[in-house]
LUMSE-264194 format. One record per residue (C-alpha): residue number from 0; residue in three letters; x, y, z. Coordinates in nm, 3 decimals. Layout:
// residues N
<rec NUM, "ala", <X, Y, Z>> ...
***
This chain:
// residues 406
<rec 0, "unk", <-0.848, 3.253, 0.732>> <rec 1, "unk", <-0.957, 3.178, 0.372>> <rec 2, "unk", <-0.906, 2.765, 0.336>> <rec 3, "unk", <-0.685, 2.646, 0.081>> <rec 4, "unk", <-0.745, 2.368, -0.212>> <rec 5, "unk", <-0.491, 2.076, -0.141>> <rec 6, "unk", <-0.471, 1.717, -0.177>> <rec 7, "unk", <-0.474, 1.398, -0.030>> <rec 8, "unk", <-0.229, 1.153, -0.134>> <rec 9, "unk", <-0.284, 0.736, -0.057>> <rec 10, "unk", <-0.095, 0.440, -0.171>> <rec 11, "unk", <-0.483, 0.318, -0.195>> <rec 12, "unk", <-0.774, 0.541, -0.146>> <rec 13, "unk", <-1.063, 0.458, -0.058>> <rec 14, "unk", <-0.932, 0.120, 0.160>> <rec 15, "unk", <-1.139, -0.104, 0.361>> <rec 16, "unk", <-0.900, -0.069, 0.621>> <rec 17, "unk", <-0.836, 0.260, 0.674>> <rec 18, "unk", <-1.178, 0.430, 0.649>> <rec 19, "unk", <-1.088, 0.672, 0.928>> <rec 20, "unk", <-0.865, 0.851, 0.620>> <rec 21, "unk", <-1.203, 0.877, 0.435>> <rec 22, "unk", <-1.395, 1.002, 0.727>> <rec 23, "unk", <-1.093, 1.242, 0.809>> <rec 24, "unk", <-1.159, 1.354, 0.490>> <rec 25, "unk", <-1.533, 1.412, 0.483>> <rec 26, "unk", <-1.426, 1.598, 0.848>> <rec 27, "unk", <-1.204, 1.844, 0.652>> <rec 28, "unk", <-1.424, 1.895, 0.424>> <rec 29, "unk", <-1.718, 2.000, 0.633>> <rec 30, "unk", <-1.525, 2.254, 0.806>> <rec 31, "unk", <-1.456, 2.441, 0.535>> <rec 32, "unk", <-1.150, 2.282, 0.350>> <rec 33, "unk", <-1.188, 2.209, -0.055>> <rec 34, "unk", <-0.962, 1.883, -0.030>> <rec 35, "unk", <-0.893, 1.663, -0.422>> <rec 36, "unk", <-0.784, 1.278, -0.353>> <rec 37, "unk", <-0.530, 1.081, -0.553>> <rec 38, "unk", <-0.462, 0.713, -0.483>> <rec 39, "unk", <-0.187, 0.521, -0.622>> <rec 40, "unk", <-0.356, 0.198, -0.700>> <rec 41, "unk", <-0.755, 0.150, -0.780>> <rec 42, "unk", <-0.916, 0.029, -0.472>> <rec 43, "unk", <-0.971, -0.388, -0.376>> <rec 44, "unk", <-1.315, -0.480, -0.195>> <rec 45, "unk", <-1.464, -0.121, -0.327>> <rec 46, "unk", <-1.842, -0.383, -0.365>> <rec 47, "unk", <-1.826, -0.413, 0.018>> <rec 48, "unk", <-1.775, -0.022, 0.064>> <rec 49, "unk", <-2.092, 0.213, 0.140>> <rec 50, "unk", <-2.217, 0.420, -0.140>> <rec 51, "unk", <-2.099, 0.720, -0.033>> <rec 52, "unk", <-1.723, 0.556, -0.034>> <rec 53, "unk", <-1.736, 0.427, -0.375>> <rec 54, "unk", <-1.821, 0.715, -0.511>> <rec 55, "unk", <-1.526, 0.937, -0.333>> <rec 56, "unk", <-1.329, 0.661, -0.554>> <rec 57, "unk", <-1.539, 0.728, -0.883>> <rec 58, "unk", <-1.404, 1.144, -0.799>> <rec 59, "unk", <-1.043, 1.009, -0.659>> <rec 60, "unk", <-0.743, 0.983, -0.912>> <rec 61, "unk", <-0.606, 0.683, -0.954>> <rec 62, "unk", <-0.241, 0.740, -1.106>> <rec 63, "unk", <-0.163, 0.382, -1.200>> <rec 64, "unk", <-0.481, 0.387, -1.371>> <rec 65, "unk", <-0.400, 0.636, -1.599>> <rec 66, "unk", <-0.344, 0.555, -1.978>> <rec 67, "unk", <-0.009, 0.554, -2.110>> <rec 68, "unk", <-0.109, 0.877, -2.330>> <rec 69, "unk", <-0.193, 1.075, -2.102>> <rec 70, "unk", <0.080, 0.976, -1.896>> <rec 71, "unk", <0.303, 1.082, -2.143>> <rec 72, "unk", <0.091, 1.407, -2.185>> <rec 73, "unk", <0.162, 1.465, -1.814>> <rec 74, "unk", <0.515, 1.420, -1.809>> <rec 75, "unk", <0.527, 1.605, -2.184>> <rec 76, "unk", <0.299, 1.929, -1.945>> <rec 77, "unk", <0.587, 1.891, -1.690>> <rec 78, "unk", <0.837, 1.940, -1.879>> <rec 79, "unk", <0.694, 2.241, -2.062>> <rec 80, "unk", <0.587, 2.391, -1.777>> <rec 81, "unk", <0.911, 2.365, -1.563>> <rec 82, "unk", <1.192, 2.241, -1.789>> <rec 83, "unk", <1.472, 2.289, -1.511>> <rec 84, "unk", <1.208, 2.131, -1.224>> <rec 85, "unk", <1.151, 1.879, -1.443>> <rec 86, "unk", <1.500, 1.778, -1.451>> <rec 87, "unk", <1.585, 1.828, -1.064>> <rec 88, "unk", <1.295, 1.585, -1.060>> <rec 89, "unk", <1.477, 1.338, -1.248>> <rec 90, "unk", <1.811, 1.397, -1.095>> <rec 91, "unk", <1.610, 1.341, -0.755>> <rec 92, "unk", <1.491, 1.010, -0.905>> <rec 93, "unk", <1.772, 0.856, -1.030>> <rec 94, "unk", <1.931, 0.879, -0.661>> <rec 95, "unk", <1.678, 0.651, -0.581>> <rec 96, "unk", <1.910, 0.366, -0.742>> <rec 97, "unk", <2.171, 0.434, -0.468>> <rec 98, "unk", <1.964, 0.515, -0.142>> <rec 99, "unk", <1.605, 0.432, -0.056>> <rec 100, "unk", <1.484, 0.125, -0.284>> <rec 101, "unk", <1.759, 0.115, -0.463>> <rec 102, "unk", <1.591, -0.014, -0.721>> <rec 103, "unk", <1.591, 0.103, -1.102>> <rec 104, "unk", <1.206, 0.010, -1.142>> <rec 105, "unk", <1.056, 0.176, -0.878>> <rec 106, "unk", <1.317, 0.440, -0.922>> <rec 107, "unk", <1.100, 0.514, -1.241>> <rec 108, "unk", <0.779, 0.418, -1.156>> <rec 109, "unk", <0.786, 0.742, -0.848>> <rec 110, "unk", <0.909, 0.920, -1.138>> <rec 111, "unk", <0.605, 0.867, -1.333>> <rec 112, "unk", <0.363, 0.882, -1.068>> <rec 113, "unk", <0.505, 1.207, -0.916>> <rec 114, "unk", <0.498, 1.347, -1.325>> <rec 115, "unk", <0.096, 1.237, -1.353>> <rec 116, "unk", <0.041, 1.399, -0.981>> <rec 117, "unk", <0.215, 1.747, -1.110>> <rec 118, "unk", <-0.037, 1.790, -1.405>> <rec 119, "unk", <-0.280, 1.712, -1.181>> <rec 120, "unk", <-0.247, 1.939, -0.915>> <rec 121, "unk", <-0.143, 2.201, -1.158>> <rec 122, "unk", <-0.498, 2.147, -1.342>> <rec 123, "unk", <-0.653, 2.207, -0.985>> <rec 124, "unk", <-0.434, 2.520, -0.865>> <rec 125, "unk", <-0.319, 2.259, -0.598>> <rec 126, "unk", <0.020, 2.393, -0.417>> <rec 127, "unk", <-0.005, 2.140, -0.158>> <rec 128, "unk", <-0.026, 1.724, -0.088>> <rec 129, "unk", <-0.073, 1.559, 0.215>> <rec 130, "unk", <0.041, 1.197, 0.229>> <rec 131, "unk", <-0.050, 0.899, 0.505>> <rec 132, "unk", <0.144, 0.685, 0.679>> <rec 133, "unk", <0.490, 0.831, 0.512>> <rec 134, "unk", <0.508, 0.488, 0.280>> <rec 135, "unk", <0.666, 0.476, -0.047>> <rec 136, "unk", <0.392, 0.730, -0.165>> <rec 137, "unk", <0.590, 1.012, 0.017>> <rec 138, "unk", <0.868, 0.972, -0.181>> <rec 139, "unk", <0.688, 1.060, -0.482>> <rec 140, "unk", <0.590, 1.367, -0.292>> <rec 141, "unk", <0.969, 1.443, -0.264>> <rec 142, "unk", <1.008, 1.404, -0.611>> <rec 143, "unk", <0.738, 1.666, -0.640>> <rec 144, "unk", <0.898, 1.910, -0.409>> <rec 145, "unk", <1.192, 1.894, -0.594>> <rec 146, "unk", <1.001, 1.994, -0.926>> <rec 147, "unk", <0.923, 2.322, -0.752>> <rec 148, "unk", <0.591, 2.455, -0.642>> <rec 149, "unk", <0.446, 2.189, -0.459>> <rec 150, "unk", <0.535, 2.154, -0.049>> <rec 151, "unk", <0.393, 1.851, 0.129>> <rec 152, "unk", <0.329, 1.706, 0.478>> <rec 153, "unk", <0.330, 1.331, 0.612>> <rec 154, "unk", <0.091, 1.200, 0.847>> <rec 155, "unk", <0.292, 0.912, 1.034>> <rec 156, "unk", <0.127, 0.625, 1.220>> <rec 157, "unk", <0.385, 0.325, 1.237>> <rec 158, "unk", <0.514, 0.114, 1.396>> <rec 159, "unk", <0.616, -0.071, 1.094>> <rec 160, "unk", <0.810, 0.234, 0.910>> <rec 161, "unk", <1.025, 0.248, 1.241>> <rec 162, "unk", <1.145, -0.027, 1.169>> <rec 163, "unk", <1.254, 0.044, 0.838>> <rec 164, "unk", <1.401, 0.410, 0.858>> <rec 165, "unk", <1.692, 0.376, 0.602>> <rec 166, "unk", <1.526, 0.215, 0.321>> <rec 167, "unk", <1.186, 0.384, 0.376>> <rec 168, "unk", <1.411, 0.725, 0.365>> <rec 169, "unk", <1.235, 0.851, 0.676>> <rec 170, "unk", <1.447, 1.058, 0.792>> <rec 171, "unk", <1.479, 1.245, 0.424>> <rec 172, "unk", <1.073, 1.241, 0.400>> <rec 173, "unk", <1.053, 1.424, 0.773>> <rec 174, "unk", <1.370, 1.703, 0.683>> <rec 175, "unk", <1.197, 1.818, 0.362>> <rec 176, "unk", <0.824, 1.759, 0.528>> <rec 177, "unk", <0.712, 2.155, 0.601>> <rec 178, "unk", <0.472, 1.971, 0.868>> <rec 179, "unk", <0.479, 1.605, 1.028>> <rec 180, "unk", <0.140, 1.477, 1.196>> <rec 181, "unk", <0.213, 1.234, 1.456>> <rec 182, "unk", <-0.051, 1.027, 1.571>> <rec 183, "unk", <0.072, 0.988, 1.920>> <rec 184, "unk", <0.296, 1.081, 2.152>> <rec 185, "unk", <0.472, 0.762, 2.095>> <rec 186, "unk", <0.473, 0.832, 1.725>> <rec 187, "unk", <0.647, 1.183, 1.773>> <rec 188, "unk", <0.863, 1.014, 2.012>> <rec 189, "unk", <1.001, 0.786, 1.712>> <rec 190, "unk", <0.994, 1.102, 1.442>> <rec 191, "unk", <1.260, 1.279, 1.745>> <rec 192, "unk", <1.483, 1.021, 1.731>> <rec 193, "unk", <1.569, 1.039, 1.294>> <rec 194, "unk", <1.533, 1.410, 1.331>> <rec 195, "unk", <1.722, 1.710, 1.467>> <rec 196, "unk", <1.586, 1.881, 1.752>> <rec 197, "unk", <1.551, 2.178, 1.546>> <rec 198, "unk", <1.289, 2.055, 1.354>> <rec 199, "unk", <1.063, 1.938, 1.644>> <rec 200, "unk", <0.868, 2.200, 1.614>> <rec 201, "unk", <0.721, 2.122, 1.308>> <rec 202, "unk", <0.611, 1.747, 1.434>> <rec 203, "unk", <0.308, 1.771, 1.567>> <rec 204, "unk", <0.063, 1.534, 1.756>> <rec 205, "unk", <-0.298, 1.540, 1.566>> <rec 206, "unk", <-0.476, 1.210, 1.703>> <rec 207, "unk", <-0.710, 1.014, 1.470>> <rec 208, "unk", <-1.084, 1.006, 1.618>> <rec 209, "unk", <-1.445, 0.888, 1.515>> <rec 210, "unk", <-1.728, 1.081, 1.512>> <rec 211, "unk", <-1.920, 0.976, 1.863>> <rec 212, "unk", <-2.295, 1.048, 1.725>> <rec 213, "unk", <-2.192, 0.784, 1.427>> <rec 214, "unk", <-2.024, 0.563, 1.655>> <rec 215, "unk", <-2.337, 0.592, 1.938>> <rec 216, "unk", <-2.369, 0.393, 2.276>> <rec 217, "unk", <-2.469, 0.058, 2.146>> <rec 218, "unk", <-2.775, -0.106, 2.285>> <rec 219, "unk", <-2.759, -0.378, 2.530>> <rec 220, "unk", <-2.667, -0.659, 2.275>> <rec 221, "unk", <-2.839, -0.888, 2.557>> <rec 222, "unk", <-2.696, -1.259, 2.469>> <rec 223, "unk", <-2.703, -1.551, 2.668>> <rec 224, "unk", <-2.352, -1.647, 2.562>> <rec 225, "unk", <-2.077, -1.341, 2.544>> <rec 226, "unk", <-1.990, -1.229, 2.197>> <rec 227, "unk", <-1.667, -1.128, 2.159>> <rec 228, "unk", <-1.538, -0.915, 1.816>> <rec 229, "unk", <-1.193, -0.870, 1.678>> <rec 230, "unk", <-1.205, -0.602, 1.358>> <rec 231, "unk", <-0.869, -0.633, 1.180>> <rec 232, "unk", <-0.678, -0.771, 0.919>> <rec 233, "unk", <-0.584, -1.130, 0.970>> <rec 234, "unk", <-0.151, -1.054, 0.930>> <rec 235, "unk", <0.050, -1.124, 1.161>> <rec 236, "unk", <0.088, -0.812, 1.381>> <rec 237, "unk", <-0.223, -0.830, 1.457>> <rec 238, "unk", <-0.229, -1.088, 1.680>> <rec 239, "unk", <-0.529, -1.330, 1.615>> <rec 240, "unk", <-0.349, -1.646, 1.681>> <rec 241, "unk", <-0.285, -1.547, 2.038>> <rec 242, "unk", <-0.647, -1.442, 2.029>> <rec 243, "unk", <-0.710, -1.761, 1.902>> <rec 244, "unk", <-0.524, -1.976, 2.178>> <rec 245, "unk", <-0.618, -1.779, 2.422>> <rec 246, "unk", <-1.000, -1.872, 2.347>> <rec 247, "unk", <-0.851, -2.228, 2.325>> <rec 248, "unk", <-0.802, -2.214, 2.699>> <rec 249, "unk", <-1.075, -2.024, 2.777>> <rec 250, "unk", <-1.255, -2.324, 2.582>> <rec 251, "unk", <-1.118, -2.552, 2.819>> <rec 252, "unk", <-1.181, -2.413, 3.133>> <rec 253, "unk", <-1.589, -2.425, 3.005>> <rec 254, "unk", <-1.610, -2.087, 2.971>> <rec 255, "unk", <-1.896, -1.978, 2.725>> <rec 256, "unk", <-1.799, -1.725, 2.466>> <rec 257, "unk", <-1.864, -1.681, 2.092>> <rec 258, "unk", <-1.531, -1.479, 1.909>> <rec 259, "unk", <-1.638, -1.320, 1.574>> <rec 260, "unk", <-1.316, -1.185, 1.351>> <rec 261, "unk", <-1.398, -0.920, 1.121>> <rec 262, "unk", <-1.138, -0.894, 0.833>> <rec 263, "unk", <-0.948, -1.090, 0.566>> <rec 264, "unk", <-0.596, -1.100, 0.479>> <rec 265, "unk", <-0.281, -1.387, 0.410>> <rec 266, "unk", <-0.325, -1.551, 0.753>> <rec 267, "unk", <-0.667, -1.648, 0.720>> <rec 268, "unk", <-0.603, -2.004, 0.648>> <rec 269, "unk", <-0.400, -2.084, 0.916>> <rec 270, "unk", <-0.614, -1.914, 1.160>> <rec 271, "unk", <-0.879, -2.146, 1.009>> <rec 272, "unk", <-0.607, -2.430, 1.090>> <rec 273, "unk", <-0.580, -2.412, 1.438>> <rec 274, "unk", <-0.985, -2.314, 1.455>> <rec 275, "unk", <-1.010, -2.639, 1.343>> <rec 276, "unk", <-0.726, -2.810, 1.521>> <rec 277, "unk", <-0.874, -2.668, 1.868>> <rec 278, "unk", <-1.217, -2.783, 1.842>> <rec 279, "unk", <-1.289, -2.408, 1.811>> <rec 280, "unk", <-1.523, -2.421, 1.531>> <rec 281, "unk", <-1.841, -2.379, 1.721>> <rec 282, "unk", <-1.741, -2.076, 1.898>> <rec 283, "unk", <-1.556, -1.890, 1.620>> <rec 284, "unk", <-1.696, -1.691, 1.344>> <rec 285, "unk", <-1.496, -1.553, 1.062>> <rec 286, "unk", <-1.685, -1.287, 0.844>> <rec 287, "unk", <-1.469, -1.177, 0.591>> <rec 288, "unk", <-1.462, -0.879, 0.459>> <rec 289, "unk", <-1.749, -0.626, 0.561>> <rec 290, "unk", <-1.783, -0.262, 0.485>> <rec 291, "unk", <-1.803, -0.006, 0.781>> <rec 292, "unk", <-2.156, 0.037, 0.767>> <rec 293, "unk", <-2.208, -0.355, 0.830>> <rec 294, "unk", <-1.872, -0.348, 1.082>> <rec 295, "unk", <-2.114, -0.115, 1.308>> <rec 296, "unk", <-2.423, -0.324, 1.285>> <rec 297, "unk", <-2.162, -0.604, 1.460>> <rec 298, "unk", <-2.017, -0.367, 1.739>> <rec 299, "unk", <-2.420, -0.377, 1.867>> <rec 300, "unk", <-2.393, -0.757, 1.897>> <rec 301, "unk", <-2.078, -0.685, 2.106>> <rec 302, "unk", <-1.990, -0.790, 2.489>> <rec 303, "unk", <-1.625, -0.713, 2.451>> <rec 304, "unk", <-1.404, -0.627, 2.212>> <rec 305, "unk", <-1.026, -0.796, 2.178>> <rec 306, "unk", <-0.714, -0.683, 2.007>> <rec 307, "unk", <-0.490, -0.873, 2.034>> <rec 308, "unk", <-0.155, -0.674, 1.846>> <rec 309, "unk", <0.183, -0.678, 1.865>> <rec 310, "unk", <0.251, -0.382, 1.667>> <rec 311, "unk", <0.010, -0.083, 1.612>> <rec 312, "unk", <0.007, 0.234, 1.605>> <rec 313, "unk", <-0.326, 0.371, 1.770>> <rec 314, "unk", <-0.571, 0.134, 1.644>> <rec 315, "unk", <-0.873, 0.340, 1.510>> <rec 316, "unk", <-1.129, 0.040, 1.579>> <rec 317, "unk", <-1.020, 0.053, 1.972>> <rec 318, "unk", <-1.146, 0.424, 1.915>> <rec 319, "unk", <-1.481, 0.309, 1.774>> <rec 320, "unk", <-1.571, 0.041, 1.991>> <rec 321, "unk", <-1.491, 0.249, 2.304>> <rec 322, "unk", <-1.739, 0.473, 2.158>> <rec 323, "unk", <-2.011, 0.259, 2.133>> <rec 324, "unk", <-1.914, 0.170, 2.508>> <rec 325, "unk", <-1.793, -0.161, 2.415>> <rec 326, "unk", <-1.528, -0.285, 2.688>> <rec 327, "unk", <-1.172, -0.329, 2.548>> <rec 328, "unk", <-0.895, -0.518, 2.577>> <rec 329, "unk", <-0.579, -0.461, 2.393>> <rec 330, "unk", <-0.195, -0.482, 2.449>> <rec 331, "unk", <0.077, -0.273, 2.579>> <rec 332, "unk", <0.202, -0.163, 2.285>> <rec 333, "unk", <0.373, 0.142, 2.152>> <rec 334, "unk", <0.042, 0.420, 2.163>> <rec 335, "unk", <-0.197, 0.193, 2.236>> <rec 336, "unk", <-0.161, 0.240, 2.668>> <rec 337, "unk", <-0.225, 0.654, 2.559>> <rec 338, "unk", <-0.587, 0.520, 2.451>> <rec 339, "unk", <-0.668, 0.265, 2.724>> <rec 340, "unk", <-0.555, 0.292, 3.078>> <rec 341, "unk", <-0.546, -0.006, 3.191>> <rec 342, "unk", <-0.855, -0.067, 3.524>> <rec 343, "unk", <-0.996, 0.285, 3.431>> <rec 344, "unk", <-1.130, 0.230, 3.077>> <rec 345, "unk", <-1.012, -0.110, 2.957>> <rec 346, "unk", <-0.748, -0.391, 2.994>> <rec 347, "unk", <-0.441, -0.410, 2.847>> <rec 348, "unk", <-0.284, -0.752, 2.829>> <rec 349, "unk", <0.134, -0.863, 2.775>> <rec 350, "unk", <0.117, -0.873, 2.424>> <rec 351, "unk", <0.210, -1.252, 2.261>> <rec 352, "unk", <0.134, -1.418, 2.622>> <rec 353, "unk", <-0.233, -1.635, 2.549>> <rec 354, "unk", <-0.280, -1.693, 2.897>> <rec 355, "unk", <-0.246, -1.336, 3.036>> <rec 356, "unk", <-0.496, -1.252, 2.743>> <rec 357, "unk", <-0.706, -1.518, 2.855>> <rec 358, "unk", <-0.687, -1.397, 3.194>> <rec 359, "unk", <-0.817, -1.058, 3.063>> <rec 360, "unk", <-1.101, -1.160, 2.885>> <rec 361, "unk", <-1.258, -1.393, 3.168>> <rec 362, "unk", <-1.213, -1.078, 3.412>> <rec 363, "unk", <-1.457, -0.888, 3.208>> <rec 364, "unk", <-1.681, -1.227, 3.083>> <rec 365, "unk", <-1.737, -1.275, 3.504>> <rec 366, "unk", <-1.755, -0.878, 3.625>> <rec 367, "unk", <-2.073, -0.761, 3.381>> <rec 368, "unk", <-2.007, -0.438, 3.672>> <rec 369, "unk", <-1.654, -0.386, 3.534>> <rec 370, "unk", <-1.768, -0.390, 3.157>> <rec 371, "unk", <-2.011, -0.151, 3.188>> <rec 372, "unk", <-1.808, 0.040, 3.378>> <rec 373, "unk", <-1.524, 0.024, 3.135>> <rec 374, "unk", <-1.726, 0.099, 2.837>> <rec 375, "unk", <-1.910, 0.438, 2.982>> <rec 376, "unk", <-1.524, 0.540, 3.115>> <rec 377, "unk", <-1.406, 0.477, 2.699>> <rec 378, "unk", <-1.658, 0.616, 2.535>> <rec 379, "unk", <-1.591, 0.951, 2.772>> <rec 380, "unk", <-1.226, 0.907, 2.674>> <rec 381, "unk", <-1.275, 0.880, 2.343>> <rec 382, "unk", <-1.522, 1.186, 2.321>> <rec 383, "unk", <-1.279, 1.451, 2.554>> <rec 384, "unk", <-0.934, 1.285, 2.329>> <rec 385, "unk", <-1.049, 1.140, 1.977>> <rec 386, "unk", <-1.343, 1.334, 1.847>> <rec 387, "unk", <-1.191, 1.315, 1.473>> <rec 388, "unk", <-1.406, 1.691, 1.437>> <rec 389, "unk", <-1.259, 1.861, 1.714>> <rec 390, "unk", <-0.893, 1.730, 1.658>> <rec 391, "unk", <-0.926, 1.820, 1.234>> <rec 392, "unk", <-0.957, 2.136, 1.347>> <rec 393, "unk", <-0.549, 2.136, 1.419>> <rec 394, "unk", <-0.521, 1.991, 1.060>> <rec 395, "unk", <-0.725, 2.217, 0.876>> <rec 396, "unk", <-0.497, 2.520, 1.038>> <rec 397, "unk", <-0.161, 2.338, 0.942>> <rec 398, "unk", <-0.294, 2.227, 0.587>> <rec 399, "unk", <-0.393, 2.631, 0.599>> <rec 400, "unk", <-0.030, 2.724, 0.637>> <rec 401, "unk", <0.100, 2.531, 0.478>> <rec 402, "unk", <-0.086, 2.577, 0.136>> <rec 403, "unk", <-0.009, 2.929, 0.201>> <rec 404, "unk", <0.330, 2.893, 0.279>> <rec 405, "unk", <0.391, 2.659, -0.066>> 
***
């Protein structure tokens, strides 16, 4: 089968926290697959990305960076091109004050993105977009496939867009979808139940993966005192204040440890807080920001690795460290148990409860057997289930059809 040209569509592309999208890219593209990237916004934190990502964003177009001539030019080629699509496009939007956002500005500004996208992907011969995560950004892909031309697909993650069906138009984005990736069995579960059983068979369960030789068996990092990593960004759902307390009684109890947190975000300050309040200062790290590259270089200093979540979908950084044969620990939460299985190749802990987490954590910090155990058992899982090569290969067949299909 000849591979297509199509595109990637981000609310943010390049982002420091979803590199897996970049590396699915880079995937796709070495088997074959010409693949153009658009991003809604410019990239934050692109000075802590590796070369090789900032300069995907130097090729990527950003449509909100594009000056108001040309986007006028775009919308003016649109129009031109497709008067009546151009109007069904407009029609489309203007719904958009009554369902969805409901909301006169945004209402527009999809408008205007999805008119800057069409000239693009007309320059390109592109026929078909594939969006992540099914955000707002897919709904400028509907307006799109109501232009004429264009098809799209949706890769969905969640959880958080479950819990927002109605105003994220869900639903609406799945129906006119001509493929759904589902990241998990418990993400298809969740695309089922907005969508009519006729259309299952168009949802289908591609699972993110890392690339095992990149993410290699870490050496033994060989400390005196355990070092424990958390890779995420410091918001709520991920959990870092029950990390936080559960160290607190680990702390107590004279266990030795050292937690480093990998990440920034809104809740850093109050993490900081109760660092401070629990005499926690000497046994917690917080890095900041730090590109891939440097995120790996901390995985070798790693005994364990915590996440601590209360909503996820199928957390990509579980992936990696079970590569590098880093014991987990994680919650039972929505995919995360189709990952880890908990005694065979990690723990999973009640998520929001410090002291089963703590619990956890000093199982593996007094059974050095169980860790290594539990980190050659994950990195086998995570090379027979989420090699991100071997499960493109499903993606670069339904991106095939699909752009052939459009």
């Amino acid at each position: 089968m000849i591979k297509k040209t199509i595109a990637y569509l981000c609310s943010e592309y390049p982002a420091i926290s979803h590199t897996f999208i970049y590396r699915e890219i880079e995937s796709l593209r070495k088997a074959g697959m010409t693949i153009h990237t658009a991003s809604i916004r410019k990239p934050s934190n692109l000075q802590f990305m590796t070369a090789a990502e900032q300069n995907e964003a130097a090729q990527t177009l950003m449509v909100l960076a594009t000056p108001l001539p040309l986007m006028a030019k775009a919308h003016l080629h649109s129009l031109i091109k497709n008067p009546a699509g151009y109007l069904r496009m407009a029609f489309e939007a203007s719904k958009l004050l009554f369902k969805g956002p409901k909301s006169p500005v945004k209402a527009l500004a999809y408008f205007v993105e999805a008119g800057i996208l069409l000239e693009w992907m007309h320059r390109h011969g592109i026929t078909h977009i594939h969006e992540h995560f099914g955000n707002p950004t897919a709904i400028v892909a509907i307006l799109m496939k109501s232009y004429g031309g264009v098809s799209y697909s949706i890769s969905v993650h969640g959880p958080d867009i479950f819990y927002a069906v109605d105003s994220a138009l869900l639903a609406e984005k799945v129906q006119k979808a001509c493929f759904i990736r589902c990241i998990s069995h418990y993400c298809r579960s969740q695309i089922m139940r907005i969508s009519d059983s006729e259309s299952w068979n168009r949802q289908h369960i591609v699972r993110c993966g890392v690339d095992p030789d990149l993410y290699d068996v870490r050496p033994d990092p060989g400390n005196k005192v355990p070092v424990i990593i958390c890779v995420g960004r410091l918001v709520p759902a991920k959990g870092q204040h029950i990390l936080l307390k559960a160290c607190s009684l680990l702390k107590r109890d004279g266990v030795q440890f050292h937690l480093i947190i990998i990440g920034e975000g809104p809740d850093r300050s109050s993490l900081e807080k109760f660092v401070a309040r629990n005499d926690l200062r000497e046994v917690v790290t917080f890095t900041g920001v730090l590109g891939q590259d440097k995120v790996r270089q901390q995985y070798d200093r790693a005994d364990l690795f915590v996440l601590a979540s209360f909503a996820e979908g199928v957390p990509v950084v579980l992936m990696e460290a079970m590569a590098k044969e880093i014991p987990v620990i994680s919650t039972r939460i929505t995919g995360i148990p189709e990952l880890i299985q908990h005694g065979q190749d990690g723990l999973l802990a009640t998520p929001g409860d410090a002291e089963d987490l703590a619990s956890q954590i000093l199982t593996l910090l007094n059974h050095p057997e169980l860790r290594q155990q539990f980190g050659k058992a994950g990195r086998k899982k995570v090379r027979a289930n989420y090699n991100q090569h071997e499960n493109n290969l499903l993606m670069v067949d339904l991106l095939n059809q699909a752009a052939t299909q459009s």
